[in-house]
C-alpha positions as a Markdown table, in Angstrom:
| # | Residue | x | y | z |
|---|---|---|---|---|
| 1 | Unk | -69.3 | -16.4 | 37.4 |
| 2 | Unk | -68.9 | -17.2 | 33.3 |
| 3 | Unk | -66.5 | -19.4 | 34.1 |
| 4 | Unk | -69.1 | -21.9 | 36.2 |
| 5 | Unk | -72.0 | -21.1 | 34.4 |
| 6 | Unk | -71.1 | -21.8 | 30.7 |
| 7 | Unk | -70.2 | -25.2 | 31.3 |
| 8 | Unk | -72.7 | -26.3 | 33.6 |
| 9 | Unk | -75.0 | -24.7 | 30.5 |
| 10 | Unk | -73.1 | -27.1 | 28.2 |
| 11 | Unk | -73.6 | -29.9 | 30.5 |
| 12 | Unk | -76.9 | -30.0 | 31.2 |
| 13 | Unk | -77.8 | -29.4 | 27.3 |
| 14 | Unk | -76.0 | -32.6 | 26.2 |
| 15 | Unk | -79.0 | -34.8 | 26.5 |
| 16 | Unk | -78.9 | -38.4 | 26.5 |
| 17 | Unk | -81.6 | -39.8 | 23.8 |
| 18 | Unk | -84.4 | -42.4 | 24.5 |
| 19 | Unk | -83.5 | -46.1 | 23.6 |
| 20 | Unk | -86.6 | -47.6 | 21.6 |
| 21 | Unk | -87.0 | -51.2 | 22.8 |
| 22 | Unk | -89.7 | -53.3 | 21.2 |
| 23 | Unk | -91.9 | -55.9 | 22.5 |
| 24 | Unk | -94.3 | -58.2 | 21.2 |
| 25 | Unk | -97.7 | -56.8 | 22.8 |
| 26 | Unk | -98.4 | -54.4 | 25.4 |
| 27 | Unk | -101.8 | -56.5 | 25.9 |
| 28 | Unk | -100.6 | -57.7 | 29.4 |
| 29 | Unk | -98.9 | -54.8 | 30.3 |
| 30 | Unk | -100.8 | -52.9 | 33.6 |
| 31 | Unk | -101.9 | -49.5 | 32.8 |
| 32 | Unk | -100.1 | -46.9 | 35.3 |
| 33 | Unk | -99.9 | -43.9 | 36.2 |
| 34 | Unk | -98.5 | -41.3 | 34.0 |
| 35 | Unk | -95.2 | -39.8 | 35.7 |
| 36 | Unk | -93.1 | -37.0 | 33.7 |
| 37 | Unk | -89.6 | -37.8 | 34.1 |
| 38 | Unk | -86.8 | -34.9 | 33.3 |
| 39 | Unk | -84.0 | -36.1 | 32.1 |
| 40 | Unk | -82.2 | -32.5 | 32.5 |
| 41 | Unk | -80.1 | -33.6 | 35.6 |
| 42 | Unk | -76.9 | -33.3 | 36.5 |
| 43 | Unk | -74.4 | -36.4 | 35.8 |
| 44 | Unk | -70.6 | -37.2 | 35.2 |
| 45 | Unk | -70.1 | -35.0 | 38.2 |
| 46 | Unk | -65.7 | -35.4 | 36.7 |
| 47 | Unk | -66.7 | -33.9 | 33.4 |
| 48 | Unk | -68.6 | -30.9 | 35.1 |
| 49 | Unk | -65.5 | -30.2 | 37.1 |
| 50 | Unk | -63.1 | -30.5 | 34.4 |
| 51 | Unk | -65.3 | -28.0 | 32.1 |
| 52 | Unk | -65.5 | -25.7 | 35.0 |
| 53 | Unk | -61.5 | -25.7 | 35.1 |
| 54 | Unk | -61.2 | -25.1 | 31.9 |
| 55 | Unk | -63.0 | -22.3 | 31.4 |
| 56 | Unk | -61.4 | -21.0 | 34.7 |
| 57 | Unk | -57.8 | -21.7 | 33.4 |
| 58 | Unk | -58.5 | -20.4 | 29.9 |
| 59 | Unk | -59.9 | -16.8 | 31.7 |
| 60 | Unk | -56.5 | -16.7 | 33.7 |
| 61 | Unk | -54.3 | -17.0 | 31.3 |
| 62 | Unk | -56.2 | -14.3 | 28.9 |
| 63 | Unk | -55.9 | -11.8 | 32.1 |
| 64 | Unk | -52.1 | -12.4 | 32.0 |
| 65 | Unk | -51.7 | -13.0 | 35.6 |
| 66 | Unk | -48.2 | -12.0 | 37.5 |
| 67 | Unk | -46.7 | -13.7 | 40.7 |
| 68 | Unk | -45.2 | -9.9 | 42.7 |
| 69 | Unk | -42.3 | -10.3 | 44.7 |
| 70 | Unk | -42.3 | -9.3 | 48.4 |
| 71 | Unk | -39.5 | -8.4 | 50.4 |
| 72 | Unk | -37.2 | -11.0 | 52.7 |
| 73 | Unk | -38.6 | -11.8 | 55.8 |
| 74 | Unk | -36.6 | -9.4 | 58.3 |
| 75 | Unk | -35.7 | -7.3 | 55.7 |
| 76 | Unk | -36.5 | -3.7 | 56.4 |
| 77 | Unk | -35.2 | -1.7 | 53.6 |
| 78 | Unk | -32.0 | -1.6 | 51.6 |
| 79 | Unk | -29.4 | 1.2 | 52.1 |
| 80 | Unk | -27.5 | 2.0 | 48.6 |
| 81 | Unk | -23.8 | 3.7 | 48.4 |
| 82 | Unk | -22.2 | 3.8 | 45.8 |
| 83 | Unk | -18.8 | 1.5 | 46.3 |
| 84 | Unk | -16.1 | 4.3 | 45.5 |
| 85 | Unk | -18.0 | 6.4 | 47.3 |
| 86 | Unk | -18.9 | 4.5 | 50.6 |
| 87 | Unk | -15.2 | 5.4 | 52.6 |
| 88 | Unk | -16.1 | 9.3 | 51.9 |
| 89 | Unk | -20.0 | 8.3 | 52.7 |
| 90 | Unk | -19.5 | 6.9 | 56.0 |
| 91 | Unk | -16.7 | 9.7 | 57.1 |
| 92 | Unk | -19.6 | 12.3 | 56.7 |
| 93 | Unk | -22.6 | 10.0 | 57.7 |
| 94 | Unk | -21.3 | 7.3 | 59.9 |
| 95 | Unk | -24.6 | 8.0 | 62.5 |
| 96 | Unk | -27.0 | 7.4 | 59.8 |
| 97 | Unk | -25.5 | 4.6 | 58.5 |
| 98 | Unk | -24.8 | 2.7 | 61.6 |
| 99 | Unk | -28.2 | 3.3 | 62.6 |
| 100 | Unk | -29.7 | 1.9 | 59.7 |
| 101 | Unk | -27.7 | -1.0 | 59.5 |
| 102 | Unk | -28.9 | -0.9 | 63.2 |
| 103 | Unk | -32.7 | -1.0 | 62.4 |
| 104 | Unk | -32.6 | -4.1 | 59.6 |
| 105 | Unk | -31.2 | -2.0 | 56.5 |
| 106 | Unk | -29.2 | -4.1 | 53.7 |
| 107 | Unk | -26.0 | -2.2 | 52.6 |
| 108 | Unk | -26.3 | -2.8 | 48.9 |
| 109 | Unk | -24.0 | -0.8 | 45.8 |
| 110 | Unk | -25.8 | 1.5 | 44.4 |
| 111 | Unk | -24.6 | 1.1 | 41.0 |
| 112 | Unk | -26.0 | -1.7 | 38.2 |
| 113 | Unk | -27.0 | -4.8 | 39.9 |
| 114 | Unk | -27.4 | -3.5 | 43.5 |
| 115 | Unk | -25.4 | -6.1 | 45.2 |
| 116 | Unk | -25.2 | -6.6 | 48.6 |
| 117 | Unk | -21.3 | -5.3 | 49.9 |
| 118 | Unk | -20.0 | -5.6 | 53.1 |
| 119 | Unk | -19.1 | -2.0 | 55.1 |
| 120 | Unk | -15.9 | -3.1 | 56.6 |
| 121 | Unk | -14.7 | -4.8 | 52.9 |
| 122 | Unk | -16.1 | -1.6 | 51.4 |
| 123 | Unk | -14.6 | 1.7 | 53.0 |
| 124 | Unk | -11.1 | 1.3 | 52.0 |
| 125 | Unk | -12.0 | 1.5 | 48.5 |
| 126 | Unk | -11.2 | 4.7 | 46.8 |
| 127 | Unk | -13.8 | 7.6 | 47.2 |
| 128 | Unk | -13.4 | 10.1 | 44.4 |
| 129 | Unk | -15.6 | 8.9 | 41.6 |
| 130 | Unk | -14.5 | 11.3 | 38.9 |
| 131 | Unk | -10.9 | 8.7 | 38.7 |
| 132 | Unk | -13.8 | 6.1 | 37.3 |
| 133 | Unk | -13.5 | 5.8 | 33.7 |
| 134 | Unk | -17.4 | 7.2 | 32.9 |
| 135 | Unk | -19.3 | 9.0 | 35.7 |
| 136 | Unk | -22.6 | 7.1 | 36.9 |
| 137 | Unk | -25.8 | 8.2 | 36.2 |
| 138 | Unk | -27.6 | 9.0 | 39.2 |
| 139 | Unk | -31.1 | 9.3 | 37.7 |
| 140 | Unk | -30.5 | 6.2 | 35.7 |
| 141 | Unk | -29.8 | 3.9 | 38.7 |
| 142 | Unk | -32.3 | 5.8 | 40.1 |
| 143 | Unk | -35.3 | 4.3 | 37.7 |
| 144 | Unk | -33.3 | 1.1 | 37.7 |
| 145 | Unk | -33.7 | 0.6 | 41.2 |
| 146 | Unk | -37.5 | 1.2 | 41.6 |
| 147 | Unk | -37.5 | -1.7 | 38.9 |
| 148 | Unk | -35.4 | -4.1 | 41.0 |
| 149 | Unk | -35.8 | -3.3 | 44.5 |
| 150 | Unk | -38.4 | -5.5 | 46.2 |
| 151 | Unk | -41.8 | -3.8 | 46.9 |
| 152 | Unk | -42.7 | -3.2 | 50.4 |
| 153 | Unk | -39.2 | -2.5 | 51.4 |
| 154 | Unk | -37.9 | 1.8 | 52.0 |
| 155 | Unk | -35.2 | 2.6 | 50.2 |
| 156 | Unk | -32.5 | 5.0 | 51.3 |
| 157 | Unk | -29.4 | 6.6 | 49.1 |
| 158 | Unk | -26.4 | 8.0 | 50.0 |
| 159 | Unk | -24.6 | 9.9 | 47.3 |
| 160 | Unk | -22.0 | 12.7 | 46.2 |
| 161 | Unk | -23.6 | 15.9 | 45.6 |
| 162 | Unk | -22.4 | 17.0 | 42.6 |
| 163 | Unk | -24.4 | 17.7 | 39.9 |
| 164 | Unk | -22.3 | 15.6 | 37.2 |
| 165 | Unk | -23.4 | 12.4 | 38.3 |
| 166 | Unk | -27.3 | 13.9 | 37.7 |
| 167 | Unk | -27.6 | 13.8 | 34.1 |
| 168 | Unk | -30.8 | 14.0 | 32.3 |
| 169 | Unk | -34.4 | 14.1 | 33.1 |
| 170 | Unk | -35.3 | 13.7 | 36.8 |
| 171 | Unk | -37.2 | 10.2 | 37.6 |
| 172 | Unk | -40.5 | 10.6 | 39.0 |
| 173 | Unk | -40.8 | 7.3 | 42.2 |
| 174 | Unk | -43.3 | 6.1 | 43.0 |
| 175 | Unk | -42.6 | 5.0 | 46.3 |
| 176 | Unk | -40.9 | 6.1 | 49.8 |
| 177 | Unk | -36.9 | 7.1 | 48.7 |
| 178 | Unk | -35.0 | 9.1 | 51.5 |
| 179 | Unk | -31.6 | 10.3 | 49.5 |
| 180 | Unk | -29.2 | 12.2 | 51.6 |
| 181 | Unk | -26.1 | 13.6 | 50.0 |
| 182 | Unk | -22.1 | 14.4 | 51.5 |
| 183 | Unk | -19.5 | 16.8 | 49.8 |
| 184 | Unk | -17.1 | 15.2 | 47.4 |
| 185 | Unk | -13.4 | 15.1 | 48.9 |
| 186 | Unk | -12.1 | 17.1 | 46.4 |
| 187 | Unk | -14.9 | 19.4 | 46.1 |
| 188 | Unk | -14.5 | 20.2 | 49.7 |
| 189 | Unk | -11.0 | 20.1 | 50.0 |
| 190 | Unk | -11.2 | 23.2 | 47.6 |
| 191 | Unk | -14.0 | 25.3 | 49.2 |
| 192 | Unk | -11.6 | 24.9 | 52.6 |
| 193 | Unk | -8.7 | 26.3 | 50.0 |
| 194 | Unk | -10.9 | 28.9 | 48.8 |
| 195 | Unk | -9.8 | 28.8 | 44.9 |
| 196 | Unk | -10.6 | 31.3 | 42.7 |
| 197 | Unk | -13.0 | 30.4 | 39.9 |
| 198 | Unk | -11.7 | 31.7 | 36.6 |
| 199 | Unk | -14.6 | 33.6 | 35.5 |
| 200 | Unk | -13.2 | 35.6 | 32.4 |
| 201 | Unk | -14.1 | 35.3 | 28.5 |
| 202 | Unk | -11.6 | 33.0 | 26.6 |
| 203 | Unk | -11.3 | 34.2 | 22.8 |
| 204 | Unk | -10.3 | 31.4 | 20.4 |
| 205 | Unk | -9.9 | 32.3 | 17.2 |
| 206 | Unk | -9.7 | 29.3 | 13.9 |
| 207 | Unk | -8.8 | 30.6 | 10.2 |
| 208 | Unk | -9.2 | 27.6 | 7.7 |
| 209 | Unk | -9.1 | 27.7 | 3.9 |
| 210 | Unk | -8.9 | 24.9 | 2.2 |
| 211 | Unk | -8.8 | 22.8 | 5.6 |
| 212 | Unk | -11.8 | 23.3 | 6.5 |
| 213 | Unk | -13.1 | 19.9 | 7.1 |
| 214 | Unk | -10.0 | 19.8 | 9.8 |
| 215 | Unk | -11.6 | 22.9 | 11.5 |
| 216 | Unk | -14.9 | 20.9 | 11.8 |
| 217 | Unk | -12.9 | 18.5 | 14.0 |
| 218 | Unk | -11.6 | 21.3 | 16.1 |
| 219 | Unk | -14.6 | 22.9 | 16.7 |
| 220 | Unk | -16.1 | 20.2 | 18.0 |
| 221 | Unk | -13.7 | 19.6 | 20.8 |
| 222 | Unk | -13.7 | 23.5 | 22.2 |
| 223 | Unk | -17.8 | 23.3 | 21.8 |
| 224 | Unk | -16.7 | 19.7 | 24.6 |
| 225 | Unk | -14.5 | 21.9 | 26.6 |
| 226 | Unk | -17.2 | 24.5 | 26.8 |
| 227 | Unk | -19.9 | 22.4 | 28.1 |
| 228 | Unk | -17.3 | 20.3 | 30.3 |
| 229 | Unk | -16.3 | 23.2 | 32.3 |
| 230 | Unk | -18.5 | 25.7 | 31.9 |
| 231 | Unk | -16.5 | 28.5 | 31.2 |
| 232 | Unk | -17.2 | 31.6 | 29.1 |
| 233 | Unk | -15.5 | 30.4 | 25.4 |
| 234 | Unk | -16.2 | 32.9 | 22.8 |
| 235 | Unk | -15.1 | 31.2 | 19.7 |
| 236 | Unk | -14.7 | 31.9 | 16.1 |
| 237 | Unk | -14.0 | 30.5 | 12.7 |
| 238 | Unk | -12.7 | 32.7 | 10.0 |
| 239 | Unk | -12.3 | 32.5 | 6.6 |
| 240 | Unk | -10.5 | 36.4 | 5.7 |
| 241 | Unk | -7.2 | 37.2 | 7.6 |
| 242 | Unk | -8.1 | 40.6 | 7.7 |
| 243 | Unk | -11.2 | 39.9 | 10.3 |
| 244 | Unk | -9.2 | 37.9 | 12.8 |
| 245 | Unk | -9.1 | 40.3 | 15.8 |
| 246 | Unk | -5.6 | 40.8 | 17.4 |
| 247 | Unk | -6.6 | 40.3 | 20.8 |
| 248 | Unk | -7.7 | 36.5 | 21.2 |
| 249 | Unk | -6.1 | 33.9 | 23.5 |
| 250 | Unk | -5.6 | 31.0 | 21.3 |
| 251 | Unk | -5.2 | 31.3 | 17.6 |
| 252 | Unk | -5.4 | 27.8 | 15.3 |
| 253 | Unk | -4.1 | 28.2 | 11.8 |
| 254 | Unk | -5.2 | 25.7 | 9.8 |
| 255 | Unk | -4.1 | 26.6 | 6.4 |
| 256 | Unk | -0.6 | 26.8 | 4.3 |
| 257 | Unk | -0.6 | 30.6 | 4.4 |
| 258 | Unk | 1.5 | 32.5 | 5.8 |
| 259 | Unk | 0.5 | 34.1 | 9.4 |
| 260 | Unk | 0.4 | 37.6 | 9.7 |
| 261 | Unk | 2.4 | 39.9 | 11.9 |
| 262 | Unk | 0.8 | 41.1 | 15.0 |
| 263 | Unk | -0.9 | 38.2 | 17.1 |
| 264 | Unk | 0.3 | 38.0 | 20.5 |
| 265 | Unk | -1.6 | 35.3 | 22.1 |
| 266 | Unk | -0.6 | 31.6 | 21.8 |
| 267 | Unk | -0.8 | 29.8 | 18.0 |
| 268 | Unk | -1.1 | 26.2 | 17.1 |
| 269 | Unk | -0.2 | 26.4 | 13.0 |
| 270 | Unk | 0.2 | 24.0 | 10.2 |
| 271 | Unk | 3.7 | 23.1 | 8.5 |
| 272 | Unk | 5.1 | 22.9 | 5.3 |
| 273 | Unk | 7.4 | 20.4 | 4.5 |
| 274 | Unk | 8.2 | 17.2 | 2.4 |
| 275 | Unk | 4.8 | 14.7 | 2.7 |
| 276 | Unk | 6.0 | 11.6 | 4.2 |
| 277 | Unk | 3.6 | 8.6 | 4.2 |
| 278 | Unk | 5.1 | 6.2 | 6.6 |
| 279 | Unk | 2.8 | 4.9 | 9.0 |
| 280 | Unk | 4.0 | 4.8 | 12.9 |
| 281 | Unk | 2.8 | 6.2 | 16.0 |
| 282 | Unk | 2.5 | 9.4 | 17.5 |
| 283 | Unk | 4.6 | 9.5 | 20.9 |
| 284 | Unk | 4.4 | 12.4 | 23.8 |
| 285 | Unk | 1.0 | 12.9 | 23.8 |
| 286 | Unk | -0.1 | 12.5 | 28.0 |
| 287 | Unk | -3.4 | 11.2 | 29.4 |
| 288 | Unk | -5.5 | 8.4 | 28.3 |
| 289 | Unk | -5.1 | 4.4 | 28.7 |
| 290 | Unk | -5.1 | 3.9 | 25.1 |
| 291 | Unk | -2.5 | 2.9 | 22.8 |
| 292 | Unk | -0.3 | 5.1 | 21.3 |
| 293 | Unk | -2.0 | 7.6 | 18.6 |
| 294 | Unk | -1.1 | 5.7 | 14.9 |
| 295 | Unk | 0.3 | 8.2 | 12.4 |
| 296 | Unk | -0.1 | 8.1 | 9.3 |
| 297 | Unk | 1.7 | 10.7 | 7.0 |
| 298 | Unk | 3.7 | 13.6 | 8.2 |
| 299 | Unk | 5.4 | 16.6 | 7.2 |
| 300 | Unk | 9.4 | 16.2 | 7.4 |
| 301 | Unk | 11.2 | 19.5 | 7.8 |
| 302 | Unk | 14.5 | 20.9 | 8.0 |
| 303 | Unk | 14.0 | 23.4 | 10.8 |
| 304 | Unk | 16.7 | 22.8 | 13.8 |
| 305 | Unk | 16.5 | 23.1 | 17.5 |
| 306 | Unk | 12.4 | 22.9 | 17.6 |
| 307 | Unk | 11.7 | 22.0 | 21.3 |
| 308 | Unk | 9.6 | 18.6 | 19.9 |
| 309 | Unk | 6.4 | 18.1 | 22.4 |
| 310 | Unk | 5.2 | 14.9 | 19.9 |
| 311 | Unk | 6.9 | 13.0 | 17.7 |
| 312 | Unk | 7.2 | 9.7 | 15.8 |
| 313 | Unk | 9.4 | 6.6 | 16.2 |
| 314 | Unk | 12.2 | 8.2 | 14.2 |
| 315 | Unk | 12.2 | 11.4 | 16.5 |
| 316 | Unk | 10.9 | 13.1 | 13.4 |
| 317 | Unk | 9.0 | 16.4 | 15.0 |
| 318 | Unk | 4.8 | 15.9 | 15.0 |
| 319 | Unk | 4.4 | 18.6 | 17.0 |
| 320 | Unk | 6.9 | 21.3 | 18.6 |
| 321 | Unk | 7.7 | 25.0 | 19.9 |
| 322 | Unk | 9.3 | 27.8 | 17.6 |
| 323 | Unk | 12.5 | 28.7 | 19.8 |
| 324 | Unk | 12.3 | 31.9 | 18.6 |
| 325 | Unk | 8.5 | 32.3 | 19.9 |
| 326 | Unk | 7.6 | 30.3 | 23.1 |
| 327 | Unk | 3.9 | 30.8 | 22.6 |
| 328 | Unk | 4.0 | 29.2 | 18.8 |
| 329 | Unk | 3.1 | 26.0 | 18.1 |
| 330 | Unk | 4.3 | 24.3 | 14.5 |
| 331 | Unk | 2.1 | 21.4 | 14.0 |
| 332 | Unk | 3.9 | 18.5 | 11.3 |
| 333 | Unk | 0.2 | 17.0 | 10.8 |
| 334 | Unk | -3.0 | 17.9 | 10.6 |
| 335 | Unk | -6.4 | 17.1 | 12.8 |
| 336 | Unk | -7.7 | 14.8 | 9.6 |
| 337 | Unk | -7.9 | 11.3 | 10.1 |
| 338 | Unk | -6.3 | 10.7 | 6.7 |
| 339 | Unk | -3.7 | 12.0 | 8.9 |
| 340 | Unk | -3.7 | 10.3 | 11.6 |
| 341 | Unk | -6.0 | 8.6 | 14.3 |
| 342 | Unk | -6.0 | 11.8 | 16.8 |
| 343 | Unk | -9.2 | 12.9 | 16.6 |
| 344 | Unk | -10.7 | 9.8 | 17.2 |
| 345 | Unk | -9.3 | 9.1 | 20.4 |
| 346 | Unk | -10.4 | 10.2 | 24.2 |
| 347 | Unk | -6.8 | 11.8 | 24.3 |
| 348 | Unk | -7.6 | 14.9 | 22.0 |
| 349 | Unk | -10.0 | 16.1 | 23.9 |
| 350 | Unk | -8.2 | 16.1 | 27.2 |
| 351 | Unk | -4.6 | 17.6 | 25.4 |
| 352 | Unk | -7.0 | 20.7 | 23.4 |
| 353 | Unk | -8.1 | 21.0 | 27.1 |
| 354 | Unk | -4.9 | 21.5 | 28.7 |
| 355 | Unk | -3.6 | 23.5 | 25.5 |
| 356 | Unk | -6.3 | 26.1 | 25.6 |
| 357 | Unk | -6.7 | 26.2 | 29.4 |
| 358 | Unk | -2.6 | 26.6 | 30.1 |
| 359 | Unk | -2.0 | 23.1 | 31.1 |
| 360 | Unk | -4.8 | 22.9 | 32.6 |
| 361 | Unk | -6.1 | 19.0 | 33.3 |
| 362 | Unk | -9.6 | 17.0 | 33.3 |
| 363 | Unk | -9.0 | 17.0 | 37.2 |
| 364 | Unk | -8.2 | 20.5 | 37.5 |
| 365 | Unk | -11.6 | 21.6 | 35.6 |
| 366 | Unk | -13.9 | 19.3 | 36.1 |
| 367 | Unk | -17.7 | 20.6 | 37.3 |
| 368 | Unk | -18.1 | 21.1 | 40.8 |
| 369 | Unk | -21.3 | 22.4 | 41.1 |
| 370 | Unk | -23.8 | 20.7 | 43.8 |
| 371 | Unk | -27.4 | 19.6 | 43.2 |
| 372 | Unk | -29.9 | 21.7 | 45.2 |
| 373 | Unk | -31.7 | 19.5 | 47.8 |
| 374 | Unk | -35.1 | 20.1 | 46.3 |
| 375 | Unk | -34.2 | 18.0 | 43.4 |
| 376 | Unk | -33.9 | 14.9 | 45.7 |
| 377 | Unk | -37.3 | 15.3 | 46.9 |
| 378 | Unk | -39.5 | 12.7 | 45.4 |
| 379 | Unk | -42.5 | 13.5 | 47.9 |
| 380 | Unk | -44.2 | 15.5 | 44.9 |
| 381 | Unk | -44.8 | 13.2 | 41.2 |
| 382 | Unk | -43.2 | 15.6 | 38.8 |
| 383 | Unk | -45.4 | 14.9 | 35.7 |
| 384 | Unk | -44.6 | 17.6 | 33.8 |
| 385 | Unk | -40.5 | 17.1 | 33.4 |
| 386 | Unk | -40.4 | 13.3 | 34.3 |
| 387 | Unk | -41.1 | 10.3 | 33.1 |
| 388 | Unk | -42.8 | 7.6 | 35.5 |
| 389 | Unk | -41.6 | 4.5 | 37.0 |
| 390 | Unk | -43.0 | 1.3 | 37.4 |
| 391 | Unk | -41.7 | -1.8 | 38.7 |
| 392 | Unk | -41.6 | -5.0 | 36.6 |
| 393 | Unk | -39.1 | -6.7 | 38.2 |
| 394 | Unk | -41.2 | -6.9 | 41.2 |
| 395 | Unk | -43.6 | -9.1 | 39.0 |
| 396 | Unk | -42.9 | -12.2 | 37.4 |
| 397 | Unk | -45.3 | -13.6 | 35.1 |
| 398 | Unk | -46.8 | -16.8 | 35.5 |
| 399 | Unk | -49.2 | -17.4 | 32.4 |
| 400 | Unk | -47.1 | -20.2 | 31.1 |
| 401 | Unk | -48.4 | -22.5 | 34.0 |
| 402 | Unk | -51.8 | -21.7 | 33.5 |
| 403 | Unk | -51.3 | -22.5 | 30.2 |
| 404 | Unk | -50.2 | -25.9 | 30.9 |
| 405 | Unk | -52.4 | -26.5 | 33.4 |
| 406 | Unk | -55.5 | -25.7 | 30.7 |
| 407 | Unk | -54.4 | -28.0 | 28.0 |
| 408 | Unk | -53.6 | -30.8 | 30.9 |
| 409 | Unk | -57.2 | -30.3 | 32.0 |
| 410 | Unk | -58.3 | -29.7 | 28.2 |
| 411 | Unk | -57.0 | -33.3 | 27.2 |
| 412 | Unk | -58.1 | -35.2 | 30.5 |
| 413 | Unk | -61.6 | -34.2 | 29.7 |
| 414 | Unk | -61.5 | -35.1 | 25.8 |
| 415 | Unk | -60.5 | -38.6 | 26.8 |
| 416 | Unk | -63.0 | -38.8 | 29.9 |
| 417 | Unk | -65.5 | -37.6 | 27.3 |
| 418 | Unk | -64.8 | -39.7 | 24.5 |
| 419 | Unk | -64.6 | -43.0 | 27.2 |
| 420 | Unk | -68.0 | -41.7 | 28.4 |
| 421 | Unk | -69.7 | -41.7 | 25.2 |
| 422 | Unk | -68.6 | -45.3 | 24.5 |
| 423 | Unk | -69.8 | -47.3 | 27.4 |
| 424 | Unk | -73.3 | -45.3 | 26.4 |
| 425 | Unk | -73.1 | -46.8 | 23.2 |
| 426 | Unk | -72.6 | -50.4 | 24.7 |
């Protein structure tokens, strides 16, 4: 209402003044009768209508006004799997999907992007998502989704149900998403071959004197292996030989000392020997798509007939077996990176994990457990433990036309103005 009433305000104020005109005598002029003229009346009808836009324009673009996306003419609702996962997907829930599809659903990937994909290209693709180099991040592409999918369109997910893909803080939607899950292959290939889960304490001990910045390094990969497999890791770091209990699992001996008698369980020590700092690579060490681990300085020994598990490019032993005790491990480095680039790399990780777990591997261990169907039930907004969702993909802003379109009409109406006021002056 501002918007038409300001400048027809403006208008009507801008009146024009009264030209004096003289005249020799008003003798002979007939006396008539007195009519009051207004001269507040509306003119320059072009002006009026160009104020009236510009005022108009000049509101919209201060509102910050959006253009929202609607869905595809015909397009029901979108149906997200993710790629890897579809073969496994449509095994379980080939009747839901083909009846989706069926009803006007859009198969699209449910991973970043959310491309459209093609069932028949799709289901021969590999169906065990734990071989992918990072695990997605169900919740993530999740809240990603509600900010790309069109609005007015239901969404439906298909997914694996275990919980390592659900990492985080639950999203809270704010709209209609039905997510069905299926057991993972593997996952239910093992519940058919009813494996025992491994439920005792492991007991790793560490003694570290002078090394202890190589125990930090250590530590931090069993505190990994803990969290990655959830198993029950009791795990200590000692500084007196005499507290080290004789009945752990895994002993790492991180100092020049001798080890005392008495330990049964298996050992991973450091060498002594003559330093040698000539840079290489480390070579035996499995798993991983990296290049091989660089070396940097060694420990050269005399021992014979070590069963080498590592070594460098002159078959110098990095890391081998004491013949004369299977479970004892002589290590010719140490977990330093002045040492070497070990600890650095995605491979140390996965070879503590197989040395503390008796060759155990990242397949072998990974988590299994399921998400409980609740969790995929967005019917009820979660305020209290989520965060919320909106959707500004859906909107695309469209203030920059309106700005245009007011300074357009902003100059047309100077010039008209300006060419108005000059014929009044002629």
């Amino acid at each position: 209402m501002a918007g038409i009433i300001i400048p027809i305000a403006i208008h009507l104020w801008n009146v024009r003044q009264g030209k004096v005109l003289e005249v020799g005598t008003i003798r002979f002029m007939e006396q008539s009768q007195k009519k009051r003229a207004s001269n507040l009346r509306i003119s320059e009808w072009v002006l009026l209508f160009l104020r009236c836009l510009t005022i108009l324009f000049f509101a919209i673009v201060m509102a910050g006004p959006v253009w929202k996306k609607s869905a595809n003419a015909g397009e029901k609702g979108w149906l997200l799997i993710a790629p890897n996962e579809l073969k496994e997907a449509y095994h379980q829930k080939s009747s839901i999907i083909d009846s989706l599809l069926k009803n006007g659903y859009q198969l699209r990937a449910f991973e970043a992007g959310f491309s459209a994909i093609n069932l028949s290209d799709s289901v021969t693709k590999n169906s065990d998502s734990s071989l992918l180099a990072t695990t997605p991040n169900y919740w993530t592409l999740a809240s990603k989704l509600i900010a790309t999918a069109p609005l007015g369109i239901d969404l439906a997910i298909i997914s694996s149900n275990q919980i390592r893909h659900f990492k985080g803080d639950k999203p809270s939607i704010n709209r209609s998403v039905h997510w069905m899950v299926f057991m993972d292959t593997i996952a239910r290939k093992n519940n058919q071959a009813a494996i025992i889960v491994d439920t005792t304490t492991l007991r790793i001990a560490l003694f570290a004197d002078q090394y202890l910045h190589d125990a930090s390094y250590v530590s931090t990969a069993i505190q990994a292996i803990r969290d990655f497999t959830g198993r029950e890791i009791r795990f200590e770091v000692y500084k007196s030989t005499n507290a080290i209990p004789q009945n752990f699992d895994v002993l790492f001996w991180l100092s020049d000392t001798p080890i005392p008698t008495g330990f049964s369980g298996k050992i991973i020590s450091y060498q002594k020997g003559l330093l040698r700092q000539d840079p290489g690579f480390i070579y035996g060490i499995q798993g991983g798509v990296e290049n091989n681990i660089e070396l940097y300085q060694y420990l050269e020994t005399d021992q014979k007939n070590l069963l080498k598990i590592w070594e460098n490019g002159k078959g110098d032993p990095i890391l081998a077996v004491d013949p004369n005790a299977e479970k004892h491990y002589l290590l010719f480095t140490h977990f330093d990176p002045s040492w070497n680039n070990l600890v650095w790399s995605n491979r140390f990780a996965e070879w503590m994990l197989t040395f503390v777990l008796e060759g155990s591997t990242m397949q072998d261990v990974r988590d299994n457990r399921t998400i409980a169907p609740g969790q995929l039930d967005f019917s009820k907004d979660n305020k209290s433990a989520s965060k919320k969702i909106t959707n500004p993909a859906n909107e695309q802003p469209i203030g920059n036309i309106f700005w245009f379109l007011l300074m357009l009409v902003f100059i047309i109406e100077r010039i008209l103005s300006f060419t108005s006021k000059s014929k009044s002056n002629v």
